[in-house]
N, C-alpha and C positions, 0 to 999 in steps of 0.2 A: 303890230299886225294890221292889214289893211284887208277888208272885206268890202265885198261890193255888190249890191242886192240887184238885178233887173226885173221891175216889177215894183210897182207901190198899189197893191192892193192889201187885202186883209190880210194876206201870209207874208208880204214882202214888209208892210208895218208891223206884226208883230212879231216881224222875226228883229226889226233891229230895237224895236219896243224890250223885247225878252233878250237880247243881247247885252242894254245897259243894265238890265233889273237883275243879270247875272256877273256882274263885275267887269264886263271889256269897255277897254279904256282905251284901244287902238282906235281907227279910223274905220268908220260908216261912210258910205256911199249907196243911194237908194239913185237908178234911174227906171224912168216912166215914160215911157211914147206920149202918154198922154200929157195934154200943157195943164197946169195949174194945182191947187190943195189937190191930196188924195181925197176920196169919197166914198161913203160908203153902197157897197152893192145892191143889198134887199129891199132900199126902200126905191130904187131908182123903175119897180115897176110898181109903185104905190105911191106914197107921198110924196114923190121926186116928180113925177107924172103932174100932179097936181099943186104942186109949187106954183109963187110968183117966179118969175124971171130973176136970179140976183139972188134968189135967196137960197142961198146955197151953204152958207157955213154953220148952219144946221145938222150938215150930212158930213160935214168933215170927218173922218177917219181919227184925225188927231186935230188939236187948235191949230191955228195958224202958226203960230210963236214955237210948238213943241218941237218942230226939227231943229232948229237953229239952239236951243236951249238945252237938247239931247246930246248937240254937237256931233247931229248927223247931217250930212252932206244929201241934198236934194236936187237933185237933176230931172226936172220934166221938161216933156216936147220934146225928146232928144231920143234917139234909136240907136241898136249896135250894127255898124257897121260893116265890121269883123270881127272874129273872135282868134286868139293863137292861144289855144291852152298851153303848148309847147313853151311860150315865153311869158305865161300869164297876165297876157294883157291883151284888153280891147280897144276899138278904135272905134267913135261915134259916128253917128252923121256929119259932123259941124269937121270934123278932122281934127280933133283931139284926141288923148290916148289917156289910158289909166288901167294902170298896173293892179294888180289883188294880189294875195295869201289866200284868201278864199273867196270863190265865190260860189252865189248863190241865185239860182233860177228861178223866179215866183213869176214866170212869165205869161199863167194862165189860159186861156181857151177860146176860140175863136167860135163862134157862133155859122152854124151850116147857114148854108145860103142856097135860095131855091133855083132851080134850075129856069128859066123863063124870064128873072127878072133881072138879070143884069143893067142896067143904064138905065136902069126905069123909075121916075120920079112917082113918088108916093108908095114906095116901099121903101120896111124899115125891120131892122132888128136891134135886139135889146141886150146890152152885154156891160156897157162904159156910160157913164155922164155923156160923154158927145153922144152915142143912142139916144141918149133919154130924152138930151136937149132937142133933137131933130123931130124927134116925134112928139114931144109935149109941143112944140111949134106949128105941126103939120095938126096936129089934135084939134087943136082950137076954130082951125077954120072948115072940119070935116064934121059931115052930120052922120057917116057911117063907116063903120070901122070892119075888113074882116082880118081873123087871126088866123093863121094856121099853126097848128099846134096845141095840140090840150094836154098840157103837161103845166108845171108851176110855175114858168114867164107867162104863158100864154093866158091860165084862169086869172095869174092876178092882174097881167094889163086889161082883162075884159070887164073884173072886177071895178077898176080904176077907171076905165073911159065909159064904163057903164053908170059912172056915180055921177062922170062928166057932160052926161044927159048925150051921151053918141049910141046909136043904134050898131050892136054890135052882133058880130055872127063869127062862131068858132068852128072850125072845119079840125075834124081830127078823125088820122087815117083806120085808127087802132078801131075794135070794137067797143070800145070805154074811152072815158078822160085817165086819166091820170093812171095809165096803163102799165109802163117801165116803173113806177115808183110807188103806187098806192094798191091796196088792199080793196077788191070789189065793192064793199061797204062803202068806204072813201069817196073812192068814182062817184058809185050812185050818189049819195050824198050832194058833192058838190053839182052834180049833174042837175042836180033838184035844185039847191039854190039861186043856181045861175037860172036856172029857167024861171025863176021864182020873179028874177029880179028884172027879166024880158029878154035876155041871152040866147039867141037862136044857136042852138048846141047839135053837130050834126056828126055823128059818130059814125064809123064804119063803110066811110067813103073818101075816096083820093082827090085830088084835083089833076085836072086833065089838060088843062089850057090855063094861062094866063091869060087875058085880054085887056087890052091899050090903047088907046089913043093918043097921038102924037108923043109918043115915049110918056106916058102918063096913063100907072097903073087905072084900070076903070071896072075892073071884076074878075071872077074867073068862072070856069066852067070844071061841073063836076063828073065823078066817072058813071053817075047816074042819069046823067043830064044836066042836071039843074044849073040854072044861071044866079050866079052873085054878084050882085051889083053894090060896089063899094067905093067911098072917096079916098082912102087907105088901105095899103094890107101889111098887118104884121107878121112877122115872119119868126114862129118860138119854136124851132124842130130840132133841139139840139146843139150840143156846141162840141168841136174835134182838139183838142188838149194843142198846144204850142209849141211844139217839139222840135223847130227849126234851129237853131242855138246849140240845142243838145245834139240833134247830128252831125252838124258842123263840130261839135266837139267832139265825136267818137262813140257818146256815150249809150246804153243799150235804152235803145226806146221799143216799147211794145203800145198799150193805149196808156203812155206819158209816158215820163219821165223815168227810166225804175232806178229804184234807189232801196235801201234796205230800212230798217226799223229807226234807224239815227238819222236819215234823208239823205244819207250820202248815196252819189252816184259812184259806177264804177270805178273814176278818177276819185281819190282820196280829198283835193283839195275844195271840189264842185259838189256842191247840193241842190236839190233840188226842191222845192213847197208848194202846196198849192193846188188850184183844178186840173194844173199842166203834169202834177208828178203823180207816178205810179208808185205807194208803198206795199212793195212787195210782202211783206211781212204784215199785213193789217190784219188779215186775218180772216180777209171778207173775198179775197181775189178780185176786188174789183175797184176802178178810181174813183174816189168820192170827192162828191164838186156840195162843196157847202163850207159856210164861215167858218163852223167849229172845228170842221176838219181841218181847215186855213190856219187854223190859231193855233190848234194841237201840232200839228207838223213843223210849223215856225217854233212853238218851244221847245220839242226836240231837237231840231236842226242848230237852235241857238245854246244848247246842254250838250251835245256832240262836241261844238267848235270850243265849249269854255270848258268843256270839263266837269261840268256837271251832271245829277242826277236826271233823268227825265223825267217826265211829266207819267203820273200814270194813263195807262191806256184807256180813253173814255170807250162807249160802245159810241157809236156816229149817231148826232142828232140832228132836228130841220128843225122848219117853221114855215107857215107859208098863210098869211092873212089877206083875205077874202071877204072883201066887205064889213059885215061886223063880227065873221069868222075866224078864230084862230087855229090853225090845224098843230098839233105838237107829234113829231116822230120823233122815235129811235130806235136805232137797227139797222139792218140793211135785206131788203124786201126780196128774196132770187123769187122773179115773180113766175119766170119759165119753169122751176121747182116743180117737178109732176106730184110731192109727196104734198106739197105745200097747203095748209088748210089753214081759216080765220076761224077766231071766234069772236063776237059782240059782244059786248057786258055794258048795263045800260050804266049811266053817270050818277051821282048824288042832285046833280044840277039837272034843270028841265030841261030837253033837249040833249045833254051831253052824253056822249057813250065815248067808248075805247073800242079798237080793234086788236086782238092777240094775233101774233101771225107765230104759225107753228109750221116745223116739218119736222116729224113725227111726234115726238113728243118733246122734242127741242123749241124753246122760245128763238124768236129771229129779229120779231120786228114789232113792235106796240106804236099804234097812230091814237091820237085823242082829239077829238072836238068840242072843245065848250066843258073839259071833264081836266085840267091843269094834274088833279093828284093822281089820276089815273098813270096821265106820263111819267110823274116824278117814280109811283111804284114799278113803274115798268122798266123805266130804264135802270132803277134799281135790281130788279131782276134779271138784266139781262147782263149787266156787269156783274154780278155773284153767280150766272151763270145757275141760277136756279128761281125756276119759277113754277107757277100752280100748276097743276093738272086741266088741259081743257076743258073735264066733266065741271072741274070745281069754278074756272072761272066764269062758265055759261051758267051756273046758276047765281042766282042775283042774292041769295043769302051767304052766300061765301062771304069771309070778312077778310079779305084783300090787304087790306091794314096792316091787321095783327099780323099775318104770315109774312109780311115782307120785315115788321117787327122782328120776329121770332128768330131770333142768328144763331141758338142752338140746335138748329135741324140744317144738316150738312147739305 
């Protein structure tokens, strides 16, 4: 059997990762637009940022050696340049062709682009290693940086070029930071440390204008007036799933890729992984763009094609480190939810708390800062699908422990 993966990110590695660790012995084929090692995602707005030049196989995804020792086939720098499900095979850029038995989509998400800045030098966004490279390049010779966007690219590149002595300013249109994904607590939170740290943080305002000089971003204007003057702008407002491929194949796209609980799409032979696919069947209605999600999809997808059992169902988790902040979720946050209510519960560590997120008296979502056991109870709660009572976890003598202990109370 011959399978051929598009995409080498975290779902498209560990789907053919989870392919040999389940007995296939047929042919692997991974292609990547991108040229060179795979690399990993979450540090390329943190340590990758702040890298030497070169030093990169620190972040490799897998060693150097482990494709060719896997006796899987690596194709980077290479695109599809058609696709015939009908005959099962594609044709690249270069004009080559290669046939499958299955294939599989980890073709992931493209990052919004703002409207004003087309062709304009010193804007950038953050998605792939060539992101990161252009922008850790353009970093070094800028003394001010603005971001738009306050969501988790945004705080941690401002975290990162704030460490790198650049005078940084975050423009987010929402009334909060981290509005589509965090808990008010949260927000605040990080809203305080960034300021703490000299972060001009400006909530609940749009931008109105970009302004340039000789095609060279130079600031923007806000819908309050205000003028920002900056050598750089990032650009973190979202990314729209890769679905081009899969239309061209037929296959039913809504926001991604949809596919059932095994990743198969509506064609039996095609799957799909990843930030690009929709699993209908998650349980949450909505697509989740995160590593773990990346990993869990690829061992199902790779326990479909072999025959094997799947993976149990995790509840979704993050991460997202902020200076000497680590934030730990899981769950998934409907932050539009009108029933939707948090509770606090402070941490055993100084500083640390947890947020419960409830709608009604349903658990949904638990975030921790600086509180590590907090997360681990919570996401244990939330996969047994039982957890405290709000009264019990807002008070701070509740023993949180023991109850998640206790597996004789149904």
């Amino acid at each position: 059997m011959k399978v051929v993966v598009i995409g080498a990110g975290h779902a498209g590695v560990a789907f053919v990762d989870a392919m040999r660790r389940n007995g296939f012995a047929g042919e692997l084929t991974m292609i990547d637009r991108l040229a060179g090692l795979p690399l990993e995602r979450p540090p390329l707005s943190k340590a990758f940022l702040l890298a030497e030049d070169g030093d990169e196989e620190g972040f490799a995804l897998r060693a150097p050696g482990w494709f060719a020792d896997s006796r899987i086939t690596l194709l980077t720098g290479r695109d599809i340049a058609g696709l015939d499900v009908d005959a099962s095979r594609m044709t690249l850029d270069d004009g080559s062709v290669l046939s499958y038995d299955r294939l599989v989509l980890a073709t992931g998400a493209t990052p919004h682009r703002l409207p004003g800045t087309a062709g304009l030098a010193g804007v950038f966004v953050l998605r792939d290693p060539d992101d990161a490279r252009r922008l850790r390049a353009a970093a070094r010779a800028a003394r001010s940086v603005l971001i738009i966007g306050g969501g988790y690219i945004g705080l941690e590149v401002a975290a990162s070029l704030t460490k790198a002595g650049k005078a940084v300013t975050v423009i987010e249109a929402a009334p909060r930071l981290l509005s589509r994904v965090a808990s008010p607590p949260v927000s605040a939170f990080f809203a305080a440390r960034h300021g703490d740290e000299g972060v001009d943080i400006v909530t609940g305002s749009s931008v109105t204008a970009i302004r340039h000089h000789e095609d060279r971003f130079v600031g923007a204007t806000l819908a309050d007036g205000r003028h920002v003057d900056a050598d750089m702008l990032v650009v973190g407002i979202g990314v729209a799933p890769n679905t081009g491929l899969a239309a061209q194949a037929g296959l039913t796209v809504a926001n991604g890729i949809v596919t059932d609980s095994s990743m198969r799409t509506g064609r039996p032979d095609i799957y799909a992984i990843g930030d690009g696919a929709f699993d209908a069947d998650n349980g949450h209605g909505v697509r989740i763009e995160s590593v773990h999600n990346a990993r869990e999809q690829a061992e199902r997808a790779a326990a479909a094609i072999t025959g094997n059992d799947p993976p149990r169902r995790q509840s979704p988790w993050f991460w997202s480190d902020q200076y000497d902040v680590k934030l730990q979720s899981a769950g998934v946050l409907p932050v539009n939810d009108p029933d939707l209510r948090h509770v606090q519960r402070e941490g055993r560590r100084a500083g640390g708390f947890s947020v419960w997120s409830f709608v009604g008296e349903e658990l949904v979502a638990v975030e921790a800062i600086g509180d590590p056991a907090a997360y681990v109870l919570g996401k244990t709660c939330l996969e047994r699908r039982r957890a405290p009572h709000p009264s019990q976890l807002a008070d701070t003598g509740f023993d949180l422990k023991a109850f998640v202990a206790d597996k004789s109370v149904a």
